[in-house]
N, C-alpha and C positions, 0 to 999 in steps of 0.2 A: 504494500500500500504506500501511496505518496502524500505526503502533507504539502501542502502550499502556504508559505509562513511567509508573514512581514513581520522583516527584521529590522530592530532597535536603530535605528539611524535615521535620523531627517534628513533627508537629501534626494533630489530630483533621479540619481543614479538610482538607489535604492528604495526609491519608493515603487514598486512592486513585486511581485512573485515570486521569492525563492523553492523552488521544490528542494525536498528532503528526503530520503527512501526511511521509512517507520520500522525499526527492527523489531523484531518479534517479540523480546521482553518489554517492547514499549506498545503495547498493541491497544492498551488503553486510552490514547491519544484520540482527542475529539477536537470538531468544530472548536474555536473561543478557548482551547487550549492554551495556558503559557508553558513555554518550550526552552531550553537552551540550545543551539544547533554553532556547528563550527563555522566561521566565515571570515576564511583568509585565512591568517594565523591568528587570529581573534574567536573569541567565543562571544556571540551577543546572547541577549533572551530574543525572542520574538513567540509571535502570536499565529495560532492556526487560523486561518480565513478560508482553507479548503482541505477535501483528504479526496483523494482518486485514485483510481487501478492504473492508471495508463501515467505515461510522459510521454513527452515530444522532444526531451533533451535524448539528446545520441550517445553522450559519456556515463560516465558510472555517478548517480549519485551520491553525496555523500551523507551521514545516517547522521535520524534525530540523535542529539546528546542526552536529554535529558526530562523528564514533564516535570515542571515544579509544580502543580497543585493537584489535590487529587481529585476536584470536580473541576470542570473549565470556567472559571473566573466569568469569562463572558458569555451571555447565550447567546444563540444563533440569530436571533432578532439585532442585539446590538451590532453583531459580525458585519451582520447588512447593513446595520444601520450607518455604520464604518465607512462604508465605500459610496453610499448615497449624499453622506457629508463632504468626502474628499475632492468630491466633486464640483459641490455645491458653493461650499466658503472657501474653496485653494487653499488647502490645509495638506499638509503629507499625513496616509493616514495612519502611518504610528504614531503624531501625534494626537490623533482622535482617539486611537484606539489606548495609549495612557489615560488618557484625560478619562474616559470611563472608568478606570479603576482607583481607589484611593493611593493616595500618593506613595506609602509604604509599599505598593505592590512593583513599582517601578524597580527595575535593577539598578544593584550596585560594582562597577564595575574596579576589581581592581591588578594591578601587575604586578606579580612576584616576580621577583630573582632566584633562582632554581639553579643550583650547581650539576654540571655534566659529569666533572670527569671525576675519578676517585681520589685527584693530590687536590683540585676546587673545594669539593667536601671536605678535605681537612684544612681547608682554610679558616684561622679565627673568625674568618667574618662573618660565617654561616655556620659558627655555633651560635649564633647572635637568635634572635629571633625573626620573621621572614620580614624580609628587605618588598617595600611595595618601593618602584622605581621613580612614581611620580609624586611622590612626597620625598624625593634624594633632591636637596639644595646645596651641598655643599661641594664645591667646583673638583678637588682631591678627588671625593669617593666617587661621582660621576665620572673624571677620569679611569678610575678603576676600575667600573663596573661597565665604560665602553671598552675596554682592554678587554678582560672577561669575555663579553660577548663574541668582540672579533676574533678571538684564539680560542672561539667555540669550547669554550671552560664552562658557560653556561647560557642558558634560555629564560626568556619571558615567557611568564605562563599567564593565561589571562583565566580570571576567576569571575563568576557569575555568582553575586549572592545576593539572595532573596530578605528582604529588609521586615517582612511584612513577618510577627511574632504573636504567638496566642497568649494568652495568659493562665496563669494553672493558679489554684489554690488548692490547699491540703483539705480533706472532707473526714471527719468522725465520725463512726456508724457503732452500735451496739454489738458486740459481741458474746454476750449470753441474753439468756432469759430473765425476766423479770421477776421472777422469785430470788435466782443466785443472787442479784444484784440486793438483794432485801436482805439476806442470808449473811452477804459481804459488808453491808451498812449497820447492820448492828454486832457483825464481829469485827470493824476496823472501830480503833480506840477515837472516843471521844474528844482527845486533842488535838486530831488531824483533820480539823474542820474541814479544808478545801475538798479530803477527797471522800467526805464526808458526802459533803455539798454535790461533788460531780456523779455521786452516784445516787443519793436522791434525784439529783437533774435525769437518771437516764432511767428511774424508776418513774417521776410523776411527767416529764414530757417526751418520751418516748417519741411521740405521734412527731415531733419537732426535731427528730434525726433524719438522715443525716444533717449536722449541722458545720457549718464553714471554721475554719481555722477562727478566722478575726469574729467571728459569732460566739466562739469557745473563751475567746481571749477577753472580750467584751463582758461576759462572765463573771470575770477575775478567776477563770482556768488558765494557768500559767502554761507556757510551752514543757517544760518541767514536771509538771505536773500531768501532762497529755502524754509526755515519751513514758513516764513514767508507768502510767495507768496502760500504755499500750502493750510496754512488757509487760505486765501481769495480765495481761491477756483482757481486762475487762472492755476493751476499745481497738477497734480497726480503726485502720489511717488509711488514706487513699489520696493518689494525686487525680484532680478530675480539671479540666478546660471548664474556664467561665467568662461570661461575655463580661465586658469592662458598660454596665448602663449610666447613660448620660441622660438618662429620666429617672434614677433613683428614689428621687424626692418627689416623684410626682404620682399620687395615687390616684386608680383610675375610681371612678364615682358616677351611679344613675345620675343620669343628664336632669335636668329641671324640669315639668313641664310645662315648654313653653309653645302655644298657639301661633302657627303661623297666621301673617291677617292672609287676605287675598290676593296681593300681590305676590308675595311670598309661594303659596301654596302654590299658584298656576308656575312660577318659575322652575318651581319642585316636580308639579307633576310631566312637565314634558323634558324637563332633565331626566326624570324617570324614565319616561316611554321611551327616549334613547339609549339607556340602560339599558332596558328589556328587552327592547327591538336591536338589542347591539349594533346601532347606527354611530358609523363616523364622522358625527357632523357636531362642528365647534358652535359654542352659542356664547354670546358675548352678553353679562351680567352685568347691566347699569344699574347701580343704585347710589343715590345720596348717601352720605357718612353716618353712620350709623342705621343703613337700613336692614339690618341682618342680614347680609350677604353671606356671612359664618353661619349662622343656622343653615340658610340654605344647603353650601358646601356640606358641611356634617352629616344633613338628612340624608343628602347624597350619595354619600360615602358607605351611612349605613344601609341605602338600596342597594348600592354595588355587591358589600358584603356580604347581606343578605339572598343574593344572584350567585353566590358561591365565585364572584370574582374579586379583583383586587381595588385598591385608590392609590393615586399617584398625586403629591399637591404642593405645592410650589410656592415658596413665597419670594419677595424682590430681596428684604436686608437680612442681616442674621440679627439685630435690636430686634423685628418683629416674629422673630422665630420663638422665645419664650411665651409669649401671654399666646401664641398661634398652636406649638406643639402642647403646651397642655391643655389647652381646650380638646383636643383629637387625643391628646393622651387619656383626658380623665374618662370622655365617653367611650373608647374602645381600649384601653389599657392595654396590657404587653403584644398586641397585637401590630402596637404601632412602632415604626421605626423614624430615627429623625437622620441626615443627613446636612452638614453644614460647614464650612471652614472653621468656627470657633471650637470646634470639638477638638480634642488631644487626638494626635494620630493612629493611639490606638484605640481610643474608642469605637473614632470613624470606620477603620477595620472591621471594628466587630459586628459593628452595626450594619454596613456591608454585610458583612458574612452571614448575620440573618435572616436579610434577605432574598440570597443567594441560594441560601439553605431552605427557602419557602417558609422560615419562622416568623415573618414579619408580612402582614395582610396589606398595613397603612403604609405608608410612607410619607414625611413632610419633611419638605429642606429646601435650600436656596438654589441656585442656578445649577449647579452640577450637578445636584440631585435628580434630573433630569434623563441622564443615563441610569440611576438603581436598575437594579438587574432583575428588576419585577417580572413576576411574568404573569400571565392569565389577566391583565389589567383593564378592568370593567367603566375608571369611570380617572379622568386628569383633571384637577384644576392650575389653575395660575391666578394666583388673587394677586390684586394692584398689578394688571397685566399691563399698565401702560409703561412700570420702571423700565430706566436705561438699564439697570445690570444686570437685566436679562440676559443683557447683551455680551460675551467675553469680548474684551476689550483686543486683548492679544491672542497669539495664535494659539489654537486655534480656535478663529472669529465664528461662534457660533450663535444662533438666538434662539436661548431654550423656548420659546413659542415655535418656531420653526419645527425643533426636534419634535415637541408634543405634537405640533398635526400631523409630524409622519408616524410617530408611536401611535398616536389613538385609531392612527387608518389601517397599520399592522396588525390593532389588536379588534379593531371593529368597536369602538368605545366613545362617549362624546367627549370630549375636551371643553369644557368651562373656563372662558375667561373672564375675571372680576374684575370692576372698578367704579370708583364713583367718578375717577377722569378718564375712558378709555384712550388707549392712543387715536388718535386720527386715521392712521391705515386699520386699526382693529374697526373702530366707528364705520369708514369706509366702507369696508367688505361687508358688514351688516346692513348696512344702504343700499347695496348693491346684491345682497340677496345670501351674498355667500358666507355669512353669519347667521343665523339666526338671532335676533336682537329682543332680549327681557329685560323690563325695567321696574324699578324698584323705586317709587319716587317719596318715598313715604318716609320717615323713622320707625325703628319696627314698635317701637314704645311711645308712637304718636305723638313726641314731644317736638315741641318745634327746632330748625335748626337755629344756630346760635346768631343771636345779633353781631354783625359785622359792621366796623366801623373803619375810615380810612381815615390817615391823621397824616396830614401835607408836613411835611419837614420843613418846606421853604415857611412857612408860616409859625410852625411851633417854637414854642418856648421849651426850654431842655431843663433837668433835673439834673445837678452834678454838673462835674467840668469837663466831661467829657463826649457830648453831644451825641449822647446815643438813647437814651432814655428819656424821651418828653414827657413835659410836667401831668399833660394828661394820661398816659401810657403808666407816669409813678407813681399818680394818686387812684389808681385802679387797681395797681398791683399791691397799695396798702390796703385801701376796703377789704381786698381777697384774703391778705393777712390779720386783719383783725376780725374776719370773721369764720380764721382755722379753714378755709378755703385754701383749694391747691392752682397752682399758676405753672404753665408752659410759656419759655420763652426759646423762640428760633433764632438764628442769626450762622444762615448759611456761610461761613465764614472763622474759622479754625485759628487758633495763636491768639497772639495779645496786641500784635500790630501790623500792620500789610506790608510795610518797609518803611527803612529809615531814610531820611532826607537830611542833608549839610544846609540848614539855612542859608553858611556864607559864599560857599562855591556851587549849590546844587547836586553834587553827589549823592545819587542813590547807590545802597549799597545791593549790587548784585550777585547772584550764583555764578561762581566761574565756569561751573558746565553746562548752564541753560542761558536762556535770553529772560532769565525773569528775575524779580528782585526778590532779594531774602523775607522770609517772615520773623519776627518778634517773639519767641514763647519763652515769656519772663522768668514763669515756674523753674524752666529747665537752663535758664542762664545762655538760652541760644539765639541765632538766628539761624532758619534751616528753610532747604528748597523743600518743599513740597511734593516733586518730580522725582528727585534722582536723590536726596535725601542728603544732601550735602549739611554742611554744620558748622561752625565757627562760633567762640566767644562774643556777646555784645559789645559790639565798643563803646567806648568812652572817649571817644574824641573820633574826626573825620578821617579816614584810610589815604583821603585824598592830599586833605590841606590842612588836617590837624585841627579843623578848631573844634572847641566845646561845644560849639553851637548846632547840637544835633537832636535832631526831633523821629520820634516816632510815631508813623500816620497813619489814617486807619484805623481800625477797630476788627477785632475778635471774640471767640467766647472767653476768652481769659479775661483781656479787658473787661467785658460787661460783668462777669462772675465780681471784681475788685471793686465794678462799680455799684453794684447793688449789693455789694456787704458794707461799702460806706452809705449809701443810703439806708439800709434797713437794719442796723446795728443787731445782731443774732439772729436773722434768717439765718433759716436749712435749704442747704441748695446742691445739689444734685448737676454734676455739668457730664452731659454726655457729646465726646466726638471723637474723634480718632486718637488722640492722645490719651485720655482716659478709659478706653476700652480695649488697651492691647492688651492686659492681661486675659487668658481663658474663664470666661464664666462674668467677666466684668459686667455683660452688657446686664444677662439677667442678675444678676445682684442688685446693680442700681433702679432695674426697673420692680423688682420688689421690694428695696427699701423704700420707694413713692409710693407703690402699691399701699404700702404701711401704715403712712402716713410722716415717714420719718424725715421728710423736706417738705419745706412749703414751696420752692422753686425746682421746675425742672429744664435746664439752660443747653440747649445742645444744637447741630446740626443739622439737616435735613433725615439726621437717622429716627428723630422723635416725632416727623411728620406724620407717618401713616400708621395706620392699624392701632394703637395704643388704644387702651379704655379706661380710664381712669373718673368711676364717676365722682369724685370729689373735685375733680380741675373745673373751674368754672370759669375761670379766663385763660385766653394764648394771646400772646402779642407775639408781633412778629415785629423784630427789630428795624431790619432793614428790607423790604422787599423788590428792591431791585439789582440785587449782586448777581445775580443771573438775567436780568431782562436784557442787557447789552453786549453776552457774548458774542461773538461772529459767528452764529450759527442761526441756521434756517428756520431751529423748532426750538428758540430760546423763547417765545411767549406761549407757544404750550409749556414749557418746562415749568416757565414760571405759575401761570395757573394752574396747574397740577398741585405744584407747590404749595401755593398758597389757599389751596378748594381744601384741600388733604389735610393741615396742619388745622385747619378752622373746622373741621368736623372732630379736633381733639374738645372741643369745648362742650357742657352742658349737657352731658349722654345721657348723664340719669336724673332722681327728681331737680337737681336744681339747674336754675338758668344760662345758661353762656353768654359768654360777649367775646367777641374778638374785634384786635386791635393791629391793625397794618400799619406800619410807617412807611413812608415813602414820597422820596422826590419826584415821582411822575406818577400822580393820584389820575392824572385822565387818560392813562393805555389803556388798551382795552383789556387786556391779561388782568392787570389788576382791579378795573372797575367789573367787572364778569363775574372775579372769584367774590367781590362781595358779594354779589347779590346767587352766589352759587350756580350758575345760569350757565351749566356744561355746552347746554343743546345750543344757547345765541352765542359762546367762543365756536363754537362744531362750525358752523356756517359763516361765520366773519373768519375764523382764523381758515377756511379750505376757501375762500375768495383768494385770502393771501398769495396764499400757496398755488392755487392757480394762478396767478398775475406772475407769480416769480420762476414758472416751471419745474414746481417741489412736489417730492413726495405728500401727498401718495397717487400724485397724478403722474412721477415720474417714478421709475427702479432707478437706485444708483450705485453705482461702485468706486469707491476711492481708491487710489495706485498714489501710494508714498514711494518715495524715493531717499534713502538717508545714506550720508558718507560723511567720514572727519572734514572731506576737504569741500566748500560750498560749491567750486564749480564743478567738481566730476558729479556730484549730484546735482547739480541742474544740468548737466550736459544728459545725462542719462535719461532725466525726465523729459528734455525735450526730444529725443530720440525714441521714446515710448510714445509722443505727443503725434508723434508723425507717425508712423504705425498705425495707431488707431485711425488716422483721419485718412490714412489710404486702405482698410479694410470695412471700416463702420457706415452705415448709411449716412446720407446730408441730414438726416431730421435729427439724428441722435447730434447730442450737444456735450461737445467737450469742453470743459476749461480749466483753463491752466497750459503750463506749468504754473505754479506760482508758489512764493515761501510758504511754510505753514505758520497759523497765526501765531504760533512758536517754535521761529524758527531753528531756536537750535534747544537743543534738549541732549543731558549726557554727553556733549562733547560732540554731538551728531546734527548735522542742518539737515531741514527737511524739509522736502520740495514737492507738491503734489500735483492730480489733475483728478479731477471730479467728471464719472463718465454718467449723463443722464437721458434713459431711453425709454422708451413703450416698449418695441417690442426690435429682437436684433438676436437674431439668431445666429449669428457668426462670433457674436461678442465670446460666450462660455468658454470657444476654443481659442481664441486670440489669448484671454485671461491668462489661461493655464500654458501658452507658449510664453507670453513674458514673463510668471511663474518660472517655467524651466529655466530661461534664458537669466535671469535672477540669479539663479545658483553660478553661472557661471561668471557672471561679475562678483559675484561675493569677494574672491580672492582679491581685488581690485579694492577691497573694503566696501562694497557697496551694499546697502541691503536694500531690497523690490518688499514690500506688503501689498498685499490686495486684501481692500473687505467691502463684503458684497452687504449691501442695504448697510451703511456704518450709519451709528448713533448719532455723532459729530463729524464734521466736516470742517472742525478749526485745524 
């Protein structure tokens, strides 16, 4: 038999089909198989994507090395789904087909030094312990160890090991009967309370064996006292595999009964009958904030389950993955699995694993969870379908909305997309028939949505000296506090100042490897990019011209965090954004210490926008709402009213009232006069005039083609030679432009140059794509790097 394997290397040469011949102790070897196989004098991993009786190669193959798993990692569904992506987003597909697996499954590759001959091996230097060659820096021993090689004394042996670890715990089991043990308790003396105590324990809970190592321990059954009791025979020990649960804390619990009204129920019952009718057809879920779009999903769920198939559900951040997975936790308990980048790597493993294992029915997680190795899957959602991060930014560029409509067509199942702002292209296709479109226009708890109010900056008076906090924005967020009310405040906008400015010369101080200027974050004593994460000391005087006369401008959540603890002497404040939530678990902790009541402020980034419930919050202000209205990008006033509809349905969920509070220097966009009055449907048709007038999605398909190199003109020279290309194989209608710098133009040390291809319909384009792809790799050497991404998010 022959395997058809794609091996561990991104590259144009090796992006496809190596055959293998299957030896017969490996006869186990399937589809979605990981493999080790020889290639060259190297040994990679790669992956089975085929097995066949026949070749068409005329030489001797050469034989699998090795299966590392002993079920196939991937099923056949993703196998395909592999080669349907590869195509699709210009991706190589080993890297699709990693990106499927958790990150531990990827190999680790490393090179020994191996002695040949019999005077080599008595060399001191391999009595030593095994020499890996690419961690050798010192200029001597690399002389030595190329000597070596070229007087054939010894070889590089390339090693294939598998990173991905299970975990084991020790297990306690009874080993007599429950009379000896009776027998043993009143012949062991009185003063040996503990084993006293553990043999009571295996006489009155029995039922509660086997019990875990750290269960024993927990106790106060000392390890000492377990070896002890295990030579005397009263106790088995056992090593047994246990999954590592990152829902521990979360018990599952009867749902509440709550009554769907009407809207609700009719969205239910024809997400059902596609259920039932195992139809693959996507329905796009509009409702207002707070109109139980989660009930919905949940009732869902539990139809699918009840159909003897699976759920598949997605959400945009990992902030809204806590208050999202225990809802689906408490109502279906260990059934469910969660998927997510904040999890510790081995959890994410295990959790994987069961899956894999068919142990886990649910599934909820953020973007990558979109591959879980589900199978039999009755029903997908994607709540707050309209986020960007659906989107992978880098290779490879996929849009888990994309993968779910080919998953749910594979498995015959409807795909549910949520929002209370859909995107424009989702909105689209539901206008256009190819959604089916439910709306939800109600609160499911008939409470009104929240008073929205806009406060002109050009106009307002400010609280503090620091211009961020208007008088009216400060005497609302006191009301809230003296009346043990809870307050959100946004301020898309991270650190404690945007950049420093030289009064006397105008020196801004910027990042040496990008075109942008340093951030402020006072906590950490830094200024840092952003981008590429660069870092230096704050000065104290100008880099330039020396003087003292330096100012820091701009505003961040650090700054407002210092400004509202001088305004409100003992506030509890909560700041959530990328610097406080790298540690693991940060995000859900802060959002259940608010849950608690344990801040009266909760002060963070666009991560506190969506999905949150907090019914004590009764005010949001939004600090500044136009940090986003002015990017160079096409769908910068959807972004913003997203933003700003999302962040205002944080307010007044339960009995008491909301208000929300925008700040802003341009009170009459339309982005932000819309989101007050929550008025999705009149943004839907003023912002798709826009976008026709400018020839934008979604009345266009686009694909971006970067071009990046250290040196600025071989990458513009490159791009303009990709520019011609296109314009002598693409039709007259399709509209290309560019070449031009990207709105940042250099990043990591790298310029970058682009062209924005925008078409209806070009069916030459797919294959042109995938030749300047190849043709990419073969500039690389030249330093150059080619991306392509097909429908990209931004276009800065």
């Amino acid at each position: 038999m022959i395997a058809q394997v794609i091996v561990d290397i991104a590259a144009s040469q090796t992006d496809r089909v190596f055959e293998y011949h299957i030896p017969d102790d490996l006869s186990g070897v399937a589809i979605g198989s990981r493999v080790v196989v020889p290639f060259g004098k190297r040994k990679l991993q790669g992956f089975v994507v085929g097995i066949s009786k026949t070749t068409d190669y005329d030489g001797k193959l050469r034989d699998l090395l090795l299966v590392t798993d002993e079920q196939p990692p991937l099923t056949k569904e993703l196998v395909e789904l592999s080669a349907f992506l590869a195509k699709a987003i210009f991706a190589f597909r080993i890297s699709i087909l990693q990106t499927m697996l958790p990150r531990v499954m990827r190999a680790n590759y490393r090179k020994i030094l191996i002695p040949l001959t019999p005077e080599a091996k008595k060399l001191p230097y391999f009595q030593q312990t095994a020499h890996e060659v690419d961690k050798i820096t010192d200029p001597e021993e690399l002389k030595f160890v190329q000597k070596l090689l070229k007087d054939n004394q010894a070889k590089i042996e390339y090693l294939v090991e598998n990173q991905a670890k299970e975990k084991h715990e020790l297990i306690y089991l009874p080993a007599l009967a429950n009379g000896q043990y009776q027998e043993l308790y009143e012949q062991t003396r009185k003063t040996a309370t503990k084993q006293r105590a553990l043999l009571m324990d295996l006489v009155t809970a029995r039922n509660s064996y086997p019990k875990s190592g750290s269960a024993m321990h927990d106790q106060g059954f000392s390890s000492a006292l377990l070896k002890a009791a295990e030579e005397k025979g009263w106790i088995k020990c056992k090593e047994v595999e246990v999954y590592r649960d990152p829902l521990a804390d979360v018990a599952s619990k009867k749902p509440a009964e709550l009554k769907l009204n009407p809207e609700q129920a009719k969205a239910l019952a024809k997400i059902g009958q596609a259920i039932s009718d195992q139809q693959a057809h996507p329905f796009l879920l509009e409702g207002v904030t707070g109109s139980g779009k989660t009930e919905v999903y949940l009732r869902a769920i539990s139809q699918a389950l009840s159909a003897g198939r699976n759920a598949l559900m997605l959400v945009p951040e990992i902030s809204l993955t806590p208050q999202m997975v225990r809802q689906v936790r408490e109502r279906f308990g260990q059934e469910v699995a969660v998927l997510h980048s904040a999890l510790s790597d081995g959890e994410r493993y295990d959790e994987w694993r069961r899956i894999r294992r068919g142990e886990a029915r649910v599934v909820v997680g953020a973007r990558s969870a979109v591959f879980a190795p589900l199978e039999n899957i009755g029903l997908i959602i994607i709540d707050e379908e309209h986020e960007a991060s659906y989107k992978q930014e880098d290779n490879p560029r996929y849009h888990a909305r994309d993968v779910a409509l080919w998953r749910a067509k594979f498995h015959h199942c409807p795909l549910v997309l949520g929002s209370a702002t859909p995107s424009l292209a989702s909105r689209a296709r539901a206008q256009k028939g190819l959604y089916t479109l439910l709306r939800l226009t109600e609160r499911a708890n008939q409470h009104p949505l929240p008073e929205v109010k806009i406060i002109d900056l050009k106009q307002a008076a400010f609280a503090g000296g620091q211009y961020d906090l208007s008088t009216e924005l400060a005497s609302a967020i006191q009301e809230r506090l003296a009346r043990h009310e809870q307050v959100i405040l946004m301020l898309n906008r991270r650190g404690f100042a945007n950049f420093m400015l030289c009064r006397d010369c105008g020196f801004v101080l910027q990042c040496p490897n990008c075109d942008l200027s340093l951030t402020m974050h006072k906590a950490a004593g830094e200024m840092r990019c952003h981008y590429c994460g660069h870092h230096e000391p704050i000065p104290k005087r100008c880099p330039n011209c020396h003087s003292s006369q330096i100012r820091f401008m701009g505003t961040g959540t650090q700054k407002v965090e210092q400004e509202l603890t001088e305004l409100f002497p003992g506030v509890r404040i909560i700041r959530m954004d990328v610097d406080t939530t790298r540690r693991k678990g940060s995000y859900k902790r802060k959002l259940d210490a608010f849950g608690r009541k344990e801040a009266d402020i909760l002060l963070g980034t666009q991560m506190i926008a969506k999905g949150l419930d907090f019914p004590n919050v009764t005010l949001v202000g939004v600090i500044n709402a136009d940090t986003g209205l002015w990017v160079p990008d096409y769908n910068a006033s959807e972004r913003t009213f997203q933003l700003l509809t999302q962040v205002a349905g944080r307010a007044g969920r339960a009995e008491k009232k909301g208000q929300v509070l925008i700040q802003t220097y341009n009170p009459e966009h339309y982005a932000i006069r819309l989101a007050q009055t929550q008025d999705y449907e009149q943004f839907y048709r003023y912002e798709m005039r826009m976008r026709h007038a400018g020839d934008y999605p979604p009345y266009y398909y686009t694909v971006l083609i970067s071009v990046a190199a250290k040196n600025e003109t071989n990458a513009a020279r490159e791009a303009f030679k990709i520019r011609r290309q296109l314009n002598q194989q693409l039709h007259p209608e399709t509209i290309v432009l560019g070449p031009t710098p990207s709105a940042i133009s250099r990043l990591k040390n790298q310029y970058y140059y682009q062209i924005l291809v925008k078409y209806k319909k070009e069916p030459k384009l797919n294959d042109l794509l995938h030749q300047i792809q190849d043709a990419g790799q073969k500039v690389k050497k030249y330093g150059l790097t080619i991306n392509i991404d097909n429908e990209p998010e931004r276009i800065m």
